[in-house]
LOMAR-205177 format. One record per residue: x, y, z of N, C-alpha, C in turn; residue in one letter. Coordinates in steps of 0.001 Angstrom, whole numbers, padded with zeros to 6 digits. Example, Ala and Ser with C-alpha at 12.3 -4.5 7.8 and 13.67 -1.06 7.14 Angstrom:
// LOMAR-205177
{{013190,-005690,007800},{012300,-004500,007800},{013200,-003300,007800},'a'}
{{012850,-002250,007080},{013670,-001060,007140},{012900,000030,007870},'s'}
***
This chain:
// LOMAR-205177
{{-082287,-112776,148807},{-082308,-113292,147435},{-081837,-112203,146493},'x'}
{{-080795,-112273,145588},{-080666,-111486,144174},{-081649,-110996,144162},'x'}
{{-081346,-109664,143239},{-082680,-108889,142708},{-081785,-109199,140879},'x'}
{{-082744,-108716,140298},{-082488,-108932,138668},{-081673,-107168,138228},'x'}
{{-080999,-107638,137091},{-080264,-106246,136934},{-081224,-104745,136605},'x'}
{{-080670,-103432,137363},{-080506,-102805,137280},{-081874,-102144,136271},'x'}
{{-080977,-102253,135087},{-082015,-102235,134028},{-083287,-102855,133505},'x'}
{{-084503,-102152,132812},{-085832,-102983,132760},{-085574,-103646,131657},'x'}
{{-086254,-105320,132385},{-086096,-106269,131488},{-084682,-106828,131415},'x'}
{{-084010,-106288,132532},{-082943,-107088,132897},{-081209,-107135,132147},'x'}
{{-080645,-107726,132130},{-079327,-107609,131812},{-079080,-107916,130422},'x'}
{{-078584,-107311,129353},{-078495,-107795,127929},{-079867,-108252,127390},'x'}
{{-080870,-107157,127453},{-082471,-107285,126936},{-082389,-106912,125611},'x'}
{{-083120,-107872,125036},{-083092,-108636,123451},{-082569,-109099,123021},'x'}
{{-081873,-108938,121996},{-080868,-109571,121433},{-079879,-109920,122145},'x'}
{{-079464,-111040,122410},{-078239,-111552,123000},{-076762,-111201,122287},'x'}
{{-076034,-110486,122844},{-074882,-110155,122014},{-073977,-110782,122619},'x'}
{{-074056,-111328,124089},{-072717,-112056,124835},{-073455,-113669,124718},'x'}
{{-072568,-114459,124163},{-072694,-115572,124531},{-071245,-116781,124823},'x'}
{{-072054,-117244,125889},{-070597,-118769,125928},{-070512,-119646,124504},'x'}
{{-069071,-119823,124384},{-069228,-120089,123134},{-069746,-121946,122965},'x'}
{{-070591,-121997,121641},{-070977,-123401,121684},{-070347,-124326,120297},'x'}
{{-070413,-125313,120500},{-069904,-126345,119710},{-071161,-127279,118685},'x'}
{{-070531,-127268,117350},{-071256,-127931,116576},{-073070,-127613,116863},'x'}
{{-073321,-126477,117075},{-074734,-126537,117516},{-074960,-126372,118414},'x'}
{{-074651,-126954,119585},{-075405,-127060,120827},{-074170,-126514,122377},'x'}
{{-074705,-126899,123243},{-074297,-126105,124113},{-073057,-127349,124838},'x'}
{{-071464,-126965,124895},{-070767,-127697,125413},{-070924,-128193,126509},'x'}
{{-070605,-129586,126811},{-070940,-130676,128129},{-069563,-130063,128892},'x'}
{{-069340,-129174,129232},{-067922,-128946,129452},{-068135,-128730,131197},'x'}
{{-066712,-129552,131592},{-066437,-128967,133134},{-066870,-127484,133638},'x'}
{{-067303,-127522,134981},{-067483,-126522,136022},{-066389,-125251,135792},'x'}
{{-065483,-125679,135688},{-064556,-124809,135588},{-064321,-124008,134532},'x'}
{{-064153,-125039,132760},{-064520,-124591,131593},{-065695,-123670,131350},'x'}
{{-066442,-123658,132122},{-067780,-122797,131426},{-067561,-121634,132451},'x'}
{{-066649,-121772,133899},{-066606,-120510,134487},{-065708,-119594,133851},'x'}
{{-064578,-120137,133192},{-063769,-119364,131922},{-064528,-119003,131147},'x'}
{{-065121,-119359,130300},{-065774,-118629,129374},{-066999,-117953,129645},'x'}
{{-067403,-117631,130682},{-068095,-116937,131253},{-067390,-115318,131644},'x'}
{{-066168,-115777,132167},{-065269,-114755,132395},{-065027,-113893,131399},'x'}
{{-064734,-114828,130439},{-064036,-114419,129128},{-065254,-113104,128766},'x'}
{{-066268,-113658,129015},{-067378,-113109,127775},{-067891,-112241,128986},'x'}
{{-068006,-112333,130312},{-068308,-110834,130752},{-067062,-109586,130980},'x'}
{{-066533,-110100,130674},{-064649,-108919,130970},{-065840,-108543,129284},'x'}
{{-065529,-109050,128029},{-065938,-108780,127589},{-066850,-107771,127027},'x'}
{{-067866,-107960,127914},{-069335,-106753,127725},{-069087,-105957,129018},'x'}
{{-067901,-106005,129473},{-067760,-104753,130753},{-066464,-103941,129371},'x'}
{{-065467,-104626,128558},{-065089,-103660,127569},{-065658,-102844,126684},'x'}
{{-066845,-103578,126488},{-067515,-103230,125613},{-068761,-101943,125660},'x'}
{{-069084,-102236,127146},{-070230,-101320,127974},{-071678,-101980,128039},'x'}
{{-071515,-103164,127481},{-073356,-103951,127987},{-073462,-104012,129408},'x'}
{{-072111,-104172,130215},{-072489,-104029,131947},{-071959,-102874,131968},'x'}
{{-073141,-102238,132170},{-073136,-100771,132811},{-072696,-099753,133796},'x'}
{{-071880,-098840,133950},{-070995,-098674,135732},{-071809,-098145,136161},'x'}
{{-072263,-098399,137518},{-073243,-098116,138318},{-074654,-099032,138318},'x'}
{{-074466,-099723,137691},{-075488,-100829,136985},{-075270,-101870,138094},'x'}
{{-076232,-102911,139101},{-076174,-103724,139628},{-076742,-105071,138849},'x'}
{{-076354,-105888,138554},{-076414,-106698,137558},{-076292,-108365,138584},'x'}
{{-077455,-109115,138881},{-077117,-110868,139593},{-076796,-112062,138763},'x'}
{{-076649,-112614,139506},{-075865,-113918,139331},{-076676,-115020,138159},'x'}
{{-078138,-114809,139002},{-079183,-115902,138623},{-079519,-115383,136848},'x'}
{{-079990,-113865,136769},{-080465,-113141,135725},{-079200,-113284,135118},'x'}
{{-078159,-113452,134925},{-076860,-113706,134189},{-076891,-114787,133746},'x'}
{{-076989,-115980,134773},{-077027,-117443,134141},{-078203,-117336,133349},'x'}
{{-079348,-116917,133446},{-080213,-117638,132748},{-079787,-117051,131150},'x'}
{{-079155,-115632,131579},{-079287,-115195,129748},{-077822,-116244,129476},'x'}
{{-076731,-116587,129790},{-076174,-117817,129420},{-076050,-119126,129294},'x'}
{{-077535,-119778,129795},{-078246,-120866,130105},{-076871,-121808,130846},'x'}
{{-076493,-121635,132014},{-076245,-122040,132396},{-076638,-121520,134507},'x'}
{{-075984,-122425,135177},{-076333,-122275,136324},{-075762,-120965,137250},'x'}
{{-075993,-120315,137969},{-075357,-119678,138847},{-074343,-119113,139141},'x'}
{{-073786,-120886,139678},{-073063,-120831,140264},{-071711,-120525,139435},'x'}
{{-071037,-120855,137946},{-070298,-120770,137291},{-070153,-118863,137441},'x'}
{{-071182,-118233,136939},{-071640,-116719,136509},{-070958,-116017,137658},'x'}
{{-071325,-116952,139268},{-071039,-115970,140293},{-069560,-115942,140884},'x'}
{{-068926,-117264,140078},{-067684,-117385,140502},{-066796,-116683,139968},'x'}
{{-066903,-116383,138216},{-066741,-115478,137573},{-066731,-113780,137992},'x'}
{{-067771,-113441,139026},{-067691,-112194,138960},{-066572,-112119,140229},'x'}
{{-066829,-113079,141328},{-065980,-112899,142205},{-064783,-112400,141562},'x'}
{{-064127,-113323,140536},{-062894,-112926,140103},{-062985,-111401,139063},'x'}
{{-063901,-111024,138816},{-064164,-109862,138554},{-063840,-108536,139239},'x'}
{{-064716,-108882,140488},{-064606,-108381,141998},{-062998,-107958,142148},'x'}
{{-061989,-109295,142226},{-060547,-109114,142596},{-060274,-108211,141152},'x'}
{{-060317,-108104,140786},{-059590,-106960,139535},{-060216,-105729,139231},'x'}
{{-060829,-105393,140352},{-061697,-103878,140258},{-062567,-103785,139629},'x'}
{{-063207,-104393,138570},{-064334,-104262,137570},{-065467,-104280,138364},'x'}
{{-066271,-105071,139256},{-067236,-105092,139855},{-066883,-104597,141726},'x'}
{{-068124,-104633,142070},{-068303,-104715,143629},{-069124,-105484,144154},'x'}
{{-069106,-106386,145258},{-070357,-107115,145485},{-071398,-106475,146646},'x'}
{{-072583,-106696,145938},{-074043,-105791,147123},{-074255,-106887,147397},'x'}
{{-074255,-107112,148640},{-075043,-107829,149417},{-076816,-108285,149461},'x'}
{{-077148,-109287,148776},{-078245,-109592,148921},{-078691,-109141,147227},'x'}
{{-078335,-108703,146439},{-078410,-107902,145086},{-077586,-108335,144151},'x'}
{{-076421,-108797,144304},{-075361,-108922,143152},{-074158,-108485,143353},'x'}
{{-073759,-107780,141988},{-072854,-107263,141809},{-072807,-105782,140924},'x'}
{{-072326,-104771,141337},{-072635,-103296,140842},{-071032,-103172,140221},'x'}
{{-070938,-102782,138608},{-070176,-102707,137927},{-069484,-100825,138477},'x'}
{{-068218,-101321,138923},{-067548,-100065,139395},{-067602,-098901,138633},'x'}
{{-068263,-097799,139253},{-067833,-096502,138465},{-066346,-096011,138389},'x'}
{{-065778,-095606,137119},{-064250,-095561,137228},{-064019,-094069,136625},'x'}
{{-063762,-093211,137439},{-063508,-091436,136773},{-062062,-091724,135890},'x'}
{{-062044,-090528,135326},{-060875,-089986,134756},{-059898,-089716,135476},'x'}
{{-059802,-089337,137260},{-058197,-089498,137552},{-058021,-090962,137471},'x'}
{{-058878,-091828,138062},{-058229,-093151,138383},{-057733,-093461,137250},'x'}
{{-058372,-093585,135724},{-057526,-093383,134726},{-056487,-093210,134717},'x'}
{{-055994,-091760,134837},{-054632,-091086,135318},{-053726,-091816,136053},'x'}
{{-054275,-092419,137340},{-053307,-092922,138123},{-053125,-094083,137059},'x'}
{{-053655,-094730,137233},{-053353,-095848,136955},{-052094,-096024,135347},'x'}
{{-052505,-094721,134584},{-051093,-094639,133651},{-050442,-094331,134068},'x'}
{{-049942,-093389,135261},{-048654,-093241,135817},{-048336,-094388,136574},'x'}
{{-048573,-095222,136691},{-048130,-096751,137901},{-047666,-097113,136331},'x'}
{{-048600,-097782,135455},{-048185,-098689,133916},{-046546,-097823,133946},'x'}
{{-046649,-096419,133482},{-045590,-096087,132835},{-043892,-096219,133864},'x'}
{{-044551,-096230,135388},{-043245,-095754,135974},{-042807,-097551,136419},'x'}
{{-043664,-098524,135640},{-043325,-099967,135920},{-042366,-099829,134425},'x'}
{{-043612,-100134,133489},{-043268,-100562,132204},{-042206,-099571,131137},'x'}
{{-041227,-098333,131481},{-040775,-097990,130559},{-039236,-098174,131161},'x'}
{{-039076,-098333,132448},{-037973,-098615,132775},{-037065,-099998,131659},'x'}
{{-038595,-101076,132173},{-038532,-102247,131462},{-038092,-102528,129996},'x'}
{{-038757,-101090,129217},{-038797,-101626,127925},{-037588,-100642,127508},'x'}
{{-037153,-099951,128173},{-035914,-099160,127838},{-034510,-100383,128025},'x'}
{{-035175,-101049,129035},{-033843,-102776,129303},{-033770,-103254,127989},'x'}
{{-034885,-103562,127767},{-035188,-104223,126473},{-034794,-103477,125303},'x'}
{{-034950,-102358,124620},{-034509,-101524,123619},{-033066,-102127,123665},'x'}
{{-032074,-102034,124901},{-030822,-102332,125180},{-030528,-103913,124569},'x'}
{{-031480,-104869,125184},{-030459,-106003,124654},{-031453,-106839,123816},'x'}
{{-032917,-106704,123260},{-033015,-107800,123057},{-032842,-107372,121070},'x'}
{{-032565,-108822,120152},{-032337,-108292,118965},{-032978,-107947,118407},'x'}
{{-032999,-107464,116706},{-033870,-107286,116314},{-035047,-108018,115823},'x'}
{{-033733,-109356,115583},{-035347,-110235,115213},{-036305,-111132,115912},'x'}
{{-035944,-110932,117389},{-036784,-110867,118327},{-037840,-109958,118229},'x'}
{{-037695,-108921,117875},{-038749,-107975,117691},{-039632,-107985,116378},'x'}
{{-039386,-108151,116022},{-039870,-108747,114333},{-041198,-109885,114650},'x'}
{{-040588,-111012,115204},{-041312,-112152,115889},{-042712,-111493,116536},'x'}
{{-043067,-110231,116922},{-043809,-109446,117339},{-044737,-108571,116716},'x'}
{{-044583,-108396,115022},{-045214,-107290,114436},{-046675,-108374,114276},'x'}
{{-046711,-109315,113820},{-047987,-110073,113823},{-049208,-109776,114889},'x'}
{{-048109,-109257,116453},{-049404,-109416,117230},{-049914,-107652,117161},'x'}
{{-048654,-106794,116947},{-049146,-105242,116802},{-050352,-105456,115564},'x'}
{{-050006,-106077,114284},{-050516,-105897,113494},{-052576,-106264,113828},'x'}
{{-052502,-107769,114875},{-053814,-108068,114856},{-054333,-106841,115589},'x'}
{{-053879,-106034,116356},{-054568,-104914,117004},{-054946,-103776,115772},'x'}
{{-054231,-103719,114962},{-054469,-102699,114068},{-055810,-103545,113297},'x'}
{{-055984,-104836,113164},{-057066,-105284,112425},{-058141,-105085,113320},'x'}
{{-058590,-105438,114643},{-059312,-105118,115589},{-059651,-103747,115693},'x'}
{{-058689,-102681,115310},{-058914,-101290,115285},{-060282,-101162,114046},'x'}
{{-059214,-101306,113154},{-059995,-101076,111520},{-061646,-101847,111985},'x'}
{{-061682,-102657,112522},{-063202,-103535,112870},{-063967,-102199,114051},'x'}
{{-063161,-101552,114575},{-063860,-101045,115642},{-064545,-101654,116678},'x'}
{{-064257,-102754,116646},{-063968,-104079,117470},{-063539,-103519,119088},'x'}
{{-063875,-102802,120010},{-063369,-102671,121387},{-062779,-103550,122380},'x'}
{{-064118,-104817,121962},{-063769,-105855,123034},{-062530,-106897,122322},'x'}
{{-062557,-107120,121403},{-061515,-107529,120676},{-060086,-106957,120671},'x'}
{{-060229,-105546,120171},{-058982,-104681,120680},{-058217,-104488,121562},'x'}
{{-059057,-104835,123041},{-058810,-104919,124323},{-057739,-106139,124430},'x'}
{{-058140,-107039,123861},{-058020,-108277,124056},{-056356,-108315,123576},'x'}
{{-056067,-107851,122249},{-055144,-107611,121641},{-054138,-106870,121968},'x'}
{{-054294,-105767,122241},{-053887,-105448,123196},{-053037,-105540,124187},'x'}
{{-053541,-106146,125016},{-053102,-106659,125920},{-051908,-107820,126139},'x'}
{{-052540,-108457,124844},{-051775,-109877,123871},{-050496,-109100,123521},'x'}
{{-050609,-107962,123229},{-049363,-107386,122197},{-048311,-106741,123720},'x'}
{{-048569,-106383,124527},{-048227,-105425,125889},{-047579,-106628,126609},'x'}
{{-048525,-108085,126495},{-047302,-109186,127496},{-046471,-109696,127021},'x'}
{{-046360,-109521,125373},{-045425,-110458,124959},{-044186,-109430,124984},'x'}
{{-044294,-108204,124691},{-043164,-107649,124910},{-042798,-107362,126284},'x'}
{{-043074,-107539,127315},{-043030,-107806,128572},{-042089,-109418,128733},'x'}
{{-042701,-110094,128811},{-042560,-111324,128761},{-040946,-111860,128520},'x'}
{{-040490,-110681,127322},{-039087,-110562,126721},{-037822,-110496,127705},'x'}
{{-038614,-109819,129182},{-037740,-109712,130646},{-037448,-110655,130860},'x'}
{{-038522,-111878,131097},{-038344,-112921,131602},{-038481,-112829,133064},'x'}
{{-039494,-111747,133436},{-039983,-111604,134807},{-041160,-111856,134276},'x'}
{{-042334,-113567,135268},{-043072,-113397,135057},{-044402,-112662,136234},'x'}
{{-043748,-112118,136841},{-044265,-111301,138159},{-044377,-110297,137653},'x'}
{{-043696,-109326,136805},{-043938,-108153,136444},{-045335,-108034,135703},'x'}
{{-045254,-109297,134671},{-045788,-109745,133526},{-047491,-109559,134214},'x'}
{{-047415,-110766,135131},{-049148,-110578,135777},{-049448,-109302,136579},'x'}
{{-048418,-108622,137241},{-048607,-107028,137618},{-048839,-106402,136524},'x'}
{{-048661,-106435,135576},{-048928,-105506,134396},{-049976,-105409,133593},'x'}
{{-050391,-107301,133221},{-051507,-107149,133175},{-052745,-106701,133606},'x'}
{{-053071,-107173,135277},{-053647,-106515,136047},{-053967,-105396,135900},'x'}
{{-052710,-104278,136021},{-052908,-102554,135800},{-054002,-102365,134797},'x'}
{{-053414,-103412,133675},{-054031,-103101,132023},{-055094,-103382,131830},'x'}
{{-055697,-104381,132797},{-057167,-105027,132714},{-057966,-103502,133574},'x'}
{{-057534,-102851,134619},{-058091,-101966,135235},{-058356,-100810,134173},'x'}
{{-056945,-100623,133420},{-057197,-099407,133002},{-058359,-099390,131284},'x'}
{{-058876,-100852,130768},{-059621,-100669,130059},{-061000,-100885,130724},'x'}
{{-061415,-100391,131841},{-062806,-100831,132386},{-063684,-099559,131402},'x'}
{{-064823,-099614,131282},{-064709,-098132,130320},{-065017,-096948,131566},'x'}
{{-065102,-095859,131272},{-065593,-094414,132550},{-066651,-094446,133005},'x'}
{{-067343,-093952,133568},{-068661,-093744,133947},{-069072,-093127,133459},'x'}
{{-068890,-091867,132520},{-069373,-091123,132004},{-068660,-091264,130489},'x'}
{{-069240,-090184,129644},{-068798,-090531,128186},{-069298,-091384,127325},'x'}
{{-068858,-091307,126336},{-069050,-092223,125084},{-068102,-093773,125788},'x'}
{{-069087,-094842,125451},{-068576,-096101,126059},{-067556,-096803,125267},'x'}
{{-067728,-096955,124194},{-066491,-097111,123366},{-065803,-095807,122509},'x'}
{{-064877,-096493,122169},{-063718,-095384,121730},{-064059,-095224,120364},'x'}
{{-064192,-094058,119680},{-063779,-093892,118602},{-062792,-094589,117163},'x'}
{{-063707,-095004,116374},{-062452,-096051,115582},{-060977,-094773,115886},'x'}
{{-061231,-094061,115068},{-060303,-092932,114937},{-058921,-093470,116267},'x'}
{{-059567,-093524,117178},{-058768,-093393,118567},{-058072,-094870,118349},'x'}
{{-058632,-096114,118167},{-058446,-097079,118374},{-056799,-097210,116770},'x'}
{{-057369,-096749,115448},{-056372,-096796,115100},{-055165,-096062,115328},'x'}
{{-055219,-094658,116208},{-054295,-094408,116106},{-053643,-095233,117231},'x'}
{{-054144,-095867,118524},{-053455,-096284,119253},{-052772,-097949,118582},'x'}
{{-053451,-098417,118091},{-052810,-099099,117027},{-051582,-099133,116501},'x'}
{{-051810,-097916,115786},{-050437,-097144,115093},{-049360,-096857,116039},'x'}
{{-049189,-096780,117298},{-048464,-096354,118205},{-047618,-098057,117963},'x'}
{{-048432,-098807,118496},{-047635,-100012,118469},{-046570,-100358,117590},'x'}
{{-047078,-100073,116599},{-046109,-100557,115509},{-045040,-099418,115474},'x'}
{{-044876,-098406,115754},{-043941,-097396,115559},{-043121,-097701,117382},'x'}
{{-043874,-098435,118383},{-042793,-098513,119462},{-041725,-099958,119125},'x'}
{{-042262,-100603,117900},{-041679,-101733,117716},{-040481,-101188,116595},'x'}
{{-040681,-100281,115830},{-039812,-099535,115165},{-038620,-099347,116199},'x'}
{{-039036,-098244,117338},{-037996,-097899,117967},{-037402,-098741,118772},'x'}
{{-037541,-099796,119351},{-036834,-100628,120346},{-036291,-101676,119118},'x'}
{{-036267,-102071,118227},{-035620,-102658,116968},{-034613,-101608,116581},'x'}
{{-034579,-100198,116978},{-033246,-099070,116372},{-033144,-098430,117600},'x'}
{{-033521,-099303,118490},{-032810,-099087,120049},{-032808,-097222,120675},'x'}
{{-034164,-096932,119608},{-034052,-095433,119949},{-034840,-095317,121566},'x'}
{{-033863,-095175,121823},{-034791,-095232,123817},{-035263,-093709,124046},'x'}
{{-034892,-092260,123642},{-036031,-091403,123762},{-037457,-091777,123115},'x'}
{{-037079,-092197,121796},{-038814,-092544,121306},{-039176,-093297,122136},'x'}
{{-038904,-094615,122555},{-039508,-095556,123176},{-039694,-094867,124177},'x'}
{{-039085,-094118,125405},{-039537,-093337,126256},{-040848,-093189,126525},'x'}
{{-040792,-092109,125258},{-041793,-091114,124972},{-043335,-091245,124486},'x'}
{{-042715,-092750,123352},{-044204,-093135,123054},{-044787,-094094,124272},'x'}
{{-044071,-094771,125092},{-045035,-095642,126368},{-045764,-094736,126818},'x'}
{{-044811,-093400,127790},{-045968,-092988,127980},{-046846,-092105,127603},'x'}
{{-046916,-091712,126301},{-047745,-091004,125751},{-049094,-091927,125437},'x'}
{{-048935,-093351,125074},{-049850,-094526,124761},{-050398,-094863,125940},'x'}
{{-050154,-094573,127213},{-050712,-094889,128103},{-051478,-094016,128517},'x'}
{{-051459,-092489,127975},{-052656,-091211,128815},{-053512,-091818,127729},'x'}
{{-053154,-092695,126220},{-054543,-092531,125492},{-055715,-093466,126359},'x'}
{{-056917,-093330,125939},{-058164,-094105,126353},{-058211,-095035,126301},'x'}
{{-057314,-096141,125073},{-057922,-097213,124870},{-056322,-098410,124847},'x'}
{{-055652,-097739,125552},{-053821,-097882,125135},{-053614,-098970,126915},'x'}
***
């Protein structure tokens, strides 16, 4: 049988800060599947954020109940957790949120950069400018997510802002390889401060909008230079 998380009094004790989202009041009649998405949604979530803890073993059952829902949705969710490195599954216990050091960090920006700058140096080359333009909206919501100090939000954005200029290839294989990398590389460390510094978050922010500068004036050393410099940051 599961044991209950890790921590006393269990997983997200008191105040509830993760919840599935509800409608008009009450709790959506929604498909098996619908509530295992937003389950997903909202623990990727508090693993950006640091409410699931690395090294923290955290179950299935003590999860559903703080989302009043069943189990089985919570555990299907982590499975897919599981496949993207964020968790591990213990046998008979749950699931133990992966400890992630500072090289794996490392690696994992040198894979992003030696995929993604080839790519966006293609792109500097042909796509126009006002293709790129079509794009400052989504740099910009990251810079609003910054200013909020918003992590799990930022993440989110992020990420939003990284596929669409991807996307511009018209490889969508690269596109879900990339994401992937990107979902790994915001798990937070094991050690350290769990979220980032506003400070950090706007400047990585600010990066965005200045790589959209350069691939709009087709400057391919900047663009170079800023991918992978945005990728050693923490929160990039």
């Amino acid at each position: 049988m599961e044991q209950t998380g890790a921590r006393e009094g269990g997983p997200f004790a008191g105040t509830p800060r993760v919840r599935v989202p509800e409608q008009a009041g009450t709790r959506q009649a929604v498909r098996r599947s619908s509530v295992r998405g937003q389950i997903l949604a909202a623990l990727r979530a508090a693993l950006v954020g640091g409410e699931l803890a690395p090294g923290e073993v955290y179950s299935a059952p003590a999860l559903a109940e703080r989302f009043g829902v069943s189990a089985t949705p919570v555990r299907e969710a982590m499975q897919q957790l599981a496949t993207e490195g964020a968790v591990e599954v213990v046998p008979n216990r749950g699931f133990r949120v992966v400890e992630r050091g500072a090289r794996e960090l490392a690696e994992l920006a040198e894979v992003r950069a030696l995929i993604e700058v080839p790519v966006m140096l293609r792109l500097a080359r042909t796509v126009p400018a006002e293709r790129w333009a079509e794009l400052r909206p989504l740099a910009e919501a990251t810079a609003t997510a910054a200013a909020g100090g918003d992590l799990a939000r930022y993440a989110e954005s992020d990420r939003a802002f990284h596929g669409a200029v991807l996307s511009l290839s018209g490889n969508q294989q690269l596109v879900q390889v990339a994401e992937d990398l990107h979902r790994r590389s915001q798990w937070p460390l094991s050690s350290g401060p769990v979220a980032a510094r506003r400070a950090d978050l706007l400047a990585d922010a600010a990066e965005h909008m200045a790589l959209l500068d350069a691939l709009t004036t087709q400057d391919l050393p900047v663009v170079s230079s800023l991918v992978r410099e945005h990728f050693t940051g923490a929160t990039g």
